[in-house]
C-alpha positions in Angstrom: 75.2 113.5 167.5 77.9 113.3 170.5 78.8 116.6 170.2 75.1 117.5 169.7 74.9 116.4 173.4 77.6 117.5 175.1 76.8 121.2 173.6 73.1 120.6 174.5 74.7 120.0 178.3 77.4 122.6 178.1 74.3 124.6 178.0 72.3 123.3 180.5 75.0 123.6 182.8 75.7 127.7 182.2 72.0 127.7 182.8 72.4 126.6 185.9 75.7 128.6 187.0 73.6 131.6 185.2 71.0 131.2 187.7 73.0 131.7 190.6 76.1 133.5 189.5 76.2 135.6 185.7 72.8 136.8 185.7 74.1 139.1 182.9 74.3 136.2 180.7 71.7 135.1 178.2 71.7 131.5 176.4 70.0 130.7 173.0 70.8 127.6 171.6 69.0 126.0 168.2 69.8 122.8 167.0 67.8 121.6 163.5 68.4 117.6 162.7 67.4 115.6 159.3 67.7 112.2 158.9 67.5 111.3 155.2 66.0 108.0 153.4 65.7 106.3 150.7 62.1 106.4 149.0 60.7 103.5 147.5 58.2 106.3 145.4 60.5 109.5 144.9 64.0 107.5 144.8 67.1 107.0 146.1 68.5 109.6 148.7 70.6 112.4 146.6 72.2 115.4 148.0 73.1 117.2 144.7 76.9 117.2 145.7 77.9 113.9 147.4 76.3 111.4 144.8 76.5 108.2 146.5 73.9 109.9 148.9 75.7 108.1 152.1 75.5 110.9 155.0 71.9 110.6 155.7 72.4 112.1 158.6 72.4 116.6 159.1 72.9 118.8 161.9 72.7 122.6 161.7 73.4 123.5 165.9 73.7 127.1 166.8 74.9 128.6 170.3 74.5 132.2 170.9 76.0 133.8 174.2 75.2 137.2 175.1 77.2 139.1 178.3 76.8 142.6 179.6 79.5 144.0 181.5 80.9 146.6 183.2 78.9 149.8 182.0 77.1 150.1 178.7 79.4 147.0 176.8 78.3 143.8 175.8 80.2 140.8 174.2 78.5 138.2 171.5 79.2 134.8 170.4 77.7 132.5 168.5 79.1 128.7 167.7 77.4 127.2 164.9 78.2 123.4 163.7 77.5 121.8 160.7 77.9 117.8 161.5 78.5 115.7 159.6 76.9 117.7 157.0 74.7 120.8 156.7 71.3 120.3 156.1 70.2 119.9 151.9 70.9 122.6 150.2 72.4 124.7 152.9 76.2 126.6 151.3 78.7 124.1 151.1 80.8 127.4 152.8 78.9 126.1 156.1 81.3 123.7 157.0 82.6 121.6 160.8 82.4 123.6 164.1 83.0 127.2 164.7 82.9 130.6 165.6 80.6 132.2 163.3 79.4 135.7 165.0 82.4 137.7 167.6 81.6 141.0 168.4 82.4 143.6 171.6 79.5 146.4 171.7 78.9 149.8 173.5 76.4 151.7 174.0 75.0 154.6 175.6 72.5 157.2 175.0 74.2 158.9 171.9 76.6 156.5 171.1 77.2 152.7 170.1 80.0 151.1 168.2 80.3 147.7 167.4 83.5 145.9 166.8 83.5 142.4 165.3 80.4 141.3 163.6 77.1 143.3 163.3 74.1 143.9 161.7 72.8 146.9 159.8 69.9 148.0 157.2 70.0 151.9 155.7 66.4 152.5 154.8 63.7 149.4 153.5 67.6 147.6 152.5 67.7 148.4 149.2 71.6 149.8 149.1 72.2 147.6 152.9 70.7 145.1 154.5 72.9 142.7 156.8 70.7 140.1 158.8 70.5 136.4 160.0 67.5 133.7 158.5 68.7 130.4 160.1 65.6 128.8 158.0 66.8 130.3 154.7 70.8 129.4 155.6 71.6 133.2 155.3 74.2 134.9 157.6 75.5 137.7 155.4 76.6 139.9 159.0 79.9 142.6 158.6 83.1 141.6 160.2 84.3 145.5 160.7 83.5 148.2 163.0 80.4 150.6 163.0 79.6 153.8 164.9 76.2 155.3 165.6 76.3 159.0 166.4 73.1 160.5 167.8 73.9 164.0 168.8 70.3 165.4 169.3 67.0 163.1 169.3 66.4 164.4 165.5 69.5 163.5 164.0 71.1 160.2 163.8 74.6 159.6 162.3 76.1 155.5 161.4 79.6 155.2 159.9 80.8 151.3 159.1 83.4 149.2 157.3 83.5 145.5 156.8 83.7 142.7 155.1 80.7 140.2 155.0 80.3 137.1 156.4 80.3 134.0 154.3 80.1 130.4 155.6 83.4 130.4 158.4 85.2 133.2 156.3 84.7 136.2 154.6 84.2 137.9 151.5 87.2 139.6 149.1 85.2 142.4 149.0 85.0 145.5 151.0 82.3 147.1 152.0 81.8 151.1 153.2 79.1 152.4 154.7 77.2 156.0 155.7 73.6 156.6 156.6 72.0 159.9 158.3 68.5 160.6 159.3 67.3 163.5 160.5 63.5 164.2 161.6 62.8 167.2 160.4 59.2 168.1 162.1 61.1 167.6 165.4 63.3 169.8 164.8 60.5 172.7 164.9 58.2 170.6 167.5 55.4 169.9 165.3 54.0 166.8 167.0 50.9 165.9 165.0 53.1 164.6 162.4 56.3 163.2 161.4 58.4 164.1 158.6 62.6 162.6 157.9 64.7 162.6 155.4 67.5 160.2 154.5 70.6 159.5 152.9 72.8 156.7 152.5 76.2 155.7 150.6 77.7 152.2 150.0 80.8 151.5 148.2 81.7 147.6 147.6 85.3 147.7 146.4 86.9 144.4 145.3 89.8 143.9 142.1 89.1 141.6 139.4 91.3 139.4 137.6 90.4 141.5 134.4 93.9 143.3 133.2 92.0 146.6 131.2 88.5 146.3 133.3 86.0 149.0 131.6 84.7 149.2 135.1 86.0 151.0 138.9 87.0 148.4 141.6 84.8 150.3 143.7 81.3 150.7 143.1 79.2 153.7 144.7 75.5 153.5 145.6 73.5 156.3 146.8 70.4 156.9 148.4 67.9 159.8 149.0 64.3 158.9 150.9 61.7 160.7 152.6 59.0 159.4 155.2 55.7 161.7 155.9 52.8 160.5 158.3 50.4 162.4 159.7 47.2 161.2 161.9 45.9 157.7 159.8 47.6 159.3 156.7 51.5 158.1 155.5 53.7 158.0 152.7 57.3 157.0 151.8 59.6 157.6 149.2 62.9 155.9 147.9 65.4 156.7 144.9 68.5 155.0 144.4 71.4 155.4 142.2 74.7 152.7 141.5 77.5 153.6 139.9 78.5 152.4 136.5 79.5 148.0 137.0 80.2 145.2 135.2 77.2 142.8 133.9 77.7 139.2 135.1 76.5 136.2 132.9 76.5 132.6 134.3 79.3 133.9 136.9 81.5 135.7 134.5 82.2 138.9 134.2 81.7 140.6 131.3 83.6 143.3 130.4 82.4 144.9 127.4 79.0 144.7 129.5 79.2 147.7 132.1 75.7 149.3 133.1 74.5 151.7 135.7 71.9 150.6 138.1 69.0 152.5 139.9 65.4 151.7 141.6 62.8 153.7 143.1 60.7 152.6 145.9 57.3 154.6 146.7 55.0 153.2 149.7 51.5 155.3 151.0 48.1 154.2 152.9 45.8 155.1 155.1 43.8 153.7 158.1 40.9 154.3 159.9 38.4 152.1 162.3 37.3 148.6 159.9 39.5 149.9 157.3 42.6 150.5 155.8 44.4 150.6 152.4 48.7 150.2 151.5 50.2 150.4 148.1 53.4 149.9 146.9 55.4 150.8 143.4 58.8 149.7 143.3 61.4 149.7 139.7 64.5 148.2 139.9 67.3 147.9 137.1 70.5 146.1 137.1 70.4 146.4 140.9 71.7 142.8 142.1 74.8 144.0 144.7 76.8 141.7 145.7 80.0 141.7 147.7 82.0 139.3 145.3 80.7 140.3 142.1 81.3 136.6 140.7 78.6 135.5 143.1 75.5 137.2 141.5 72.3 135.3 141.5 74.0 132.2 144.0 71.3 129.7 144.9 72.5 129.9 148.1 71.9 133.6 149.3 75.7 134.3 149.8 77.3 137.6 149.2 74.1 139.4 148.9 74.9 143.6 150.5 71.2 144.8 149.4 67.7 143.8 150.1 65.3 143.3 146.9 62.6 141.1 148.6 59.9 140.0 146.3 56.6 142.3 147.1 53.7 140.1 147.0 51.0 138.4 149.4 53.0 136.2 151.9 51.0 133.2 151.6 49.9 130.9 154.8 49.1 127.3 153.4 50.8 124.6 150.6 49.2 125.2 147.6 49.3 129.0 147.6 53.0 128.7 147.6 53.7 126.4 144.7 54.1 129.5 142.3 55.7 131.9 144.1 57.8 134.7 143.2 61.4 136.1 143.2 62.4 139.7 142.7 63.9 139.9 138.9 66.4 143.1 140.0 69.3 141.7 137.8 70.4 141.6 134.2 69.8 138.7 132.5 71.0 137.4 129.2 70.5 133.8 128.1 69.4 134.2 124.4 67.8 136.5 122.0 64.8 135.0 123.5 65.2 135.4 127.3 66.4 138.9 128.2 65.7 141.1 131.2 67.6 144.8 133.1 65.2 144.2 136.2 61.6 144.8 137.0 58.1 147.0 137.7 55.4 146.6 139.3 53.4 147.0 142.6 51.1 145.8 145.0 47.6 146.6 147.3 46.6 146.0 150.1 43.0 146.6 151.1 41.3 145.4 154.8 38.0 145.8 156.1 35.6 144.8 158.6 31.9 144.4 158.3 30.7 145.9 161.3 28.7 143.8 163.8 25.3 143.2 163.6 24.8 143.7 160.2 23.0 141.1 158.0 27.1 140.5 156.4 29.2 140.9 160.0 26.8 138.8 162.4 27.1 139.0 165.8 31.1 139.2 165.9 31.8 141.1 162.4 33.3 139.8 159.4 36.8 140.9 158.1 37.9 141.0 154.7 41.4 141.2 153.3 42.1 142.1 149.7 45.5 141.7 147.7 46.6 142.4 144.1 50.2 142.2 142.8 51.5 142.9 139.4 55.1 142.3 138.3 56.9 143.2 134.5 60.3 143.5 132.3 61.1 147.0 132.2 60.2 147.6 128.3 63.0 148.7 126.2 65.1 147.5 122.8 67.3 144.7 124.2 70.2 144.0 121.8 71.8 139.9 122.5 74.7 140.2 119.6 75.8 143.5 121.1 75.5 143.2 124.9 73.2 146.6 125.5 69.8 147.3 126.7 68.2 150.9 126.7 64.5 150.5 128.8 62.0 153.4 129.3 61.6 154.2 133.0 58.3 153.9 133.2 57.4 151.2 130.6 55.8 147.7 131.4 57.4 145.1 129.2 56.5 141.3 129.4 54.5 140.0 132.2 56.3 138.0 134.5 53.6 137.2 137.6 50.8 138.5 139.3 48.5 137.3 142.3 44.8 138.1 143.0 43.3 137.2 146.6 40.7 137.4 149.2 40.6 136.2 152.3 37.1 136.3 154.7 37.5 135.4 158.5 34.4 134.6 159.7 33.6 134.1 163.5 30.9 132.2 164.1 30.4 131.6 168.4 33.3 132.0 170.6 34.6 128.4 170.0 34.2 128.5 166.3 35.4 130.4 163.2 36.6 129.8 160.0 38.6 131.2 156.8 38.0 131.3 153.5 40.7 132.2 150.8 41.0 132.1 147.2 43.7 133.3 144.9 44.3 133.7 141.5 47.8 133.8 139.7 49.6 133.9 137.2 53.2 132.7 136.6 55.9 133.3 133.8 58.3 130.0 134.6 60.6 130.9 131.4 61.4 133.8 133.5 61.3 133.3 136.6 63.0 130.3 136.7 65.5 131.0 133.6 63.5 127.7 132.0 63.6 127.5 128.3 60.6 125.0 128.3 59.0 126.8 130.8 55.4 127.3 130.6 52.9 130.6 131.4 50.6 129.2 134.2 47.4 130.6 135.4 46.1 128.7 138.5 43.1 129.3 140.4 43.4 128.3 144.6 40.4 127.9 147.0 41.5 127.2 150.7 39.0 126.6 153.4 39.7 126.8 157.2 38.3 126.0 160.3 39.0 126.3 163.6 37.4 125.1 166.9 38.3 125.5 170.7 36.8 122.6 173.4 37.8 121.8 176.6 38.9 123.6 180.2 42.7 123.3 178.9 43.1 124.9 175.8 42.5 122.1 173.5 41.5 122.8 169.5 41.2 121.4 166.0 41.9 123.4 162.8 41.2 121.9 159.8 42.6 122.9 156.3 40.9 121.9 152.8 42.7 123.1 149.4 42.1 123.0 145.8 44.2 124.1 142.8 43.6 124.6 139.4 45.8 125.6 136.5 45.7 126.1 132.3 48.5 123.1 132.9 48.2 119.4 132.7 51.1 119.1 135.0 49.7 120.8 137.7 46.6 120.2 139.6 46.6 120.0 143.2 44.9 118.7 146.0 45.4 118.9 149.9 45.0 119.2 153.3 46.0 119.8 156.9 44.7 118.4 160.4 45.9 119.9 163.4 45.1 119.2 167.2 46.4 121.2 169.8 46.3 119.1 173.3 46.8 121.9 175.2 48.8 125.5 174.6 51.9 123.3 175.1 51.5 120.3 173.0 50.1 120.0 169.2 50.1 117.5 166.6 49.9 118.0 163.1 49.4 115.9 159.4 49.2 117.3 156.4 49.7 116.1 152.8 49.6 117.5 149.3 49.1 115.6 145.6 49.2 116.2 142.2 46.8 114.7 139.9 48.5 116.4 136.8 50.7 114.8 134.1 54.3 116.6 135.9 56.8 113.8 136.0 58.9 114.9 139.0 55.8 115.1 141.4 52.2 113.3 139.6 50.9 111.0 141.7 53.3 111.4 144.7 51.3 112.4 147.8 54.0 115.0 150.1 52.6 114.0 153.3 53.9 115.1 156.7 53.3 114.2 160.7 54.6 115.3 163.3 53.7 117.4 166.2 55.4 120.7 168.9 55.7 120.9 172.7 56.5 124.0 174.2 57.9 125.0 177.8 58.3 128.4 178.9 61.7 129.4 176.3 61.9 125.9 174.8 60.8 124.6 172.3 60.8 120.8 170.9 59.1 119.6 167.6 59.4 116.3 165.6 58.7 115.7 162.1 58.5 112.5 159.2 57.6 113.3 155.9 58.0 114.2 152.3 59.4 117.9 151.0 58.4 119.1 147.7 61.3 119.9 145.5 60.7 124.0 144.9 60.7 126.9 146.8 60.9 127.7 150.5 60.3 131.5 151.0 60.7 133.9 154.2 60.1 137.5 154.1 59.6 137.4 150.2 63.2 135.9 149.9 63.4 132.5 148.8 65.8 129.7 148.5 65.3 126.4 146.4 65.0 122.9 148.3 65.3 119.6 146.9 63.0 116.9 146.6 63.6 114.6 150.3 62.6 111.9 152.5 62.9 112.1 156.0 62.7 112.7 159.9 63.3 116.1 160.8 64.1 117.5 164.6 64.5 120.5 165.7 64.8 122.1 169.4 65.0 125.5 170.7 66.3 127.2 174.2 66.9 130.1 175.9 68.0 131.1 179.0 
């Protein structure tokens, strides 16, 4: 906590000399505090790796410093401290006080190169995606150099090397890196439309300690997409293709399991006035990439060079995100019983608004929002005794999750409207969660919402009722959420959730949670005490698990 505040002034204090002297510096600093207790209903304080439980207290701090200089260059910082501990669950990699971003950047209008840490994506991520969730503990940047060449305003050309980021250090790994994009319809200036193509290679090269590996150290992955749009009308399209690579069970490597990888991404949809529709098909087999190939499948995010998000409706409220689902893109092989090369399946989005004055829209319309997700095994003969799989392309094996809902927003006056939502899912926990006794659970999720403005200053309630159901005695849930904002500044919040059903780790526990926000220009300040369900927390469809806790939580926000 006493270096929490003498960072916390160190700040205040270049916001002052920032002020009046380096107006080309900018100032973010985060800083996200847990104290942990013991609960008389839930237990004793346990953090999973120190089992006495005795550092109830966690700080993850972050200071960021941005300075332009000279012409067209820019240095970046960023401290990040970890005292005494992480927060639960965080990578044990994330350690003490340091420097954990360093880079020195230039850029003009054809050119930037970055030396020191960076950030990249080639295409939706599926062969690249480098990027920062401070809520998710993921930091997987490059420590290298990368060049971006644009030579015309069709063409753009990025070269990079690194190796990635994890915790304080980084990985044995390296990683190599081309993309180009080249906008085809500008080319020939046709400018009621837009058509690109690109193309991407990444190698990850790292030795093993295998004497005769059946595998390369370096392993290639290529890409070839295409993006069309034209007026209300687009469509993408995505194929990738890895290079033969070693299968890894339980974090060994197994070398007499060596399979190529590949997915295939397809995106279209189309909008016009009160409507609009998006669909998505994606495949993927054996494509977990991971900069330290050991590291496949960590709980904690690490290592991770691609992006395989899960593609599903990103829910808003508790309930709806008790069963939710992670991306299966890697081969798995516990037992004859529970064996998987990757996934298929898709997703639909459909929005539409009843116009006004219609008996259905009122006097301020009604909209509708409409989402269906479907999710398999690729189908195939899956040998266990002999360490093979051969899957047809397009063939839907088992069923692993899929989630029906509608959502109606509904205004009623200008002080008054409300949401309702229901959802219907379905969820394979043997394998999604690799849980021998896991059950298939079908649960059925009503929300209702409400939300009402009163008052000269801004002031509101919103009110949050919601009900599932499931085909499980362990789980049925109740809960709710009250909010009241005092002004745009200043909120308060409780909320709770309880299960009614026969689940040992969570029947009859009621997660409850208070707290409340005030906000000030760039800052930021909120305060919680509560209970966290143990499960998982999710951002972006990319999820981490969190542990069943006790506690008051801070956080505070700034930048200048």
């Amino acid at each position: 906590m006493k270096k929490l505040i003498l960072l916390l002034v160190f700040c205040l204090s270049l916001h002052q000399a920032s002020s009046q002297i380096l107006d080309n510096l900018r100032v973010g600093l985060e800083s996200n505090m847990a104290w942990y207790n013991d609960d008389k209903r839930t237990g004793p304080f346990f953090d999973g790796d120190n089992n006495d439980g005795d550092e109830h207290v966690r700080v993850n701090s972050y200071l960021k410093l941005d300075y332009d200089f000279l012409k067209n260059f820019t240095a970046t910082v960023q401290v990040e401290s970890y005292e005494p501990l992480p927060l639960l669950n965080y990578s044990p990699n994330f350690d003490g006080t340091d420097l954990g971003i360093y880079s020195l950047n230039y850029k003009n209008s054809k050119l930037e190169v970055n030396a020191g840490h960076y950030y990249e994506q080639f295409g939706s991520g599926l062969v690249l995606r480098n990027w920062e969730d401070r809520q998710l503990g993921l930091n997987n940047a490059l420590l290298g150099g990368r060049a971006i060449y644009m030579p015309t305003d069709y063409l753009s050309l990025t070269g990079l090397y690194g190796k990635q980021r994890v915790g304080f250090k980084t990985s044995e790994g390296d990683i190599y890196g081309f993309n180009a994009v080249v906008d085809i319809f500008s080319i020939f200036n046709i400018e009621d439309s837009s058509l690109s193509l690109g193309f991407s290679y990444v190698g990850r090269e790292e030795e093993t300690d295998i004497e005769e590996p059946n595998f390369d150290d370096l392993t290639n992955v290529f890409s070839g997409r295409v993006n069309f749009s034209k007026n209300s009308f687009y469509a993408s399209a995505e194929y990738v293709a890895k290079s033969d690579d070693v299968v890894v069970l339980a974090g060994q490597l197994i070398n007499d399991f060596v399979e190529p990888g590949s997915a295939l991404l397809f995106n279209t949809g189309f909008s016009t006035k009160g409507f609009g529709v998006d669909a998505t098909f994606r495949r993927l087999e054996n494509m977990g990439f991971f900069s330290e190939r050991e590291t496949t499948g960590n709980v904690f995010l690490e290592n991770n060079i691609n992006f395989t998000p899960a593609l599903t409706k990103q829910h808003d409220y508790l309930l709806t995100n008790i069963f939710v689902y992670q991306a299966q893109s890697q081969v798995v092989f516990v037992d004859p019983q529970l064996m998987e090369a990757g996934e298929i399946g898709g997703q639909i989005d459909v929005f539409y608004n009843i116009k006004k004055g219609t008996p259905l829209g009122g006097k301020y319309g009604t909209k509708l929002a409409f989402n269906a997700s479907y999710w398999a095994g690729l189908k195939g003969d899956y040998d266990f005794g002999e360490l093979s799989y051969d899957v047809d392309y397009f063939g839907f094996g088992e069923k692993y999750f899929s989630d029906i809902s509608l959502e109606i927003r509904k205004k009623w006056n200008k002080k008054w409207n409300s949401i309702f939502y229901y959802v219907n899912q379905y969820y394979n926990q043997r394998i999604i969660e690799d849980n021998f006794s896991g059950e298939q659970i079908q649960a059925n999720i009503v929300v209702g919402e409400t939300f009402y403005k009163f008052g000269r200053i801004g002031q509101s309630v919103r009110l949050e009722l919601q009900r599932l159901w499931s085909n499980s005695d362990n789980h049925n849930w109740v809960g709710g959420t009250l909010e009241y904002n005092v002004s745009p500044r200043l909120s308060f919040y409780v909320n709770d959730i309880y299960n009614s059903g026969d689940d040992s780790s969570t029947s009859e526990n009621h997660y409850y949670n208070f707290g409340g926000s005030f906000n000030k220009g760039t800052t930021r300040v909120s305060l919680n005490y509560g209970r966290q369900r143990a499960g998982l927390v999710c951002v972006g469809g990319v999820c981490r698990f969190v542990p069943e806790a006790t506690g008051l939580s801070a956080s505070l926000l700034m930048n200048f």
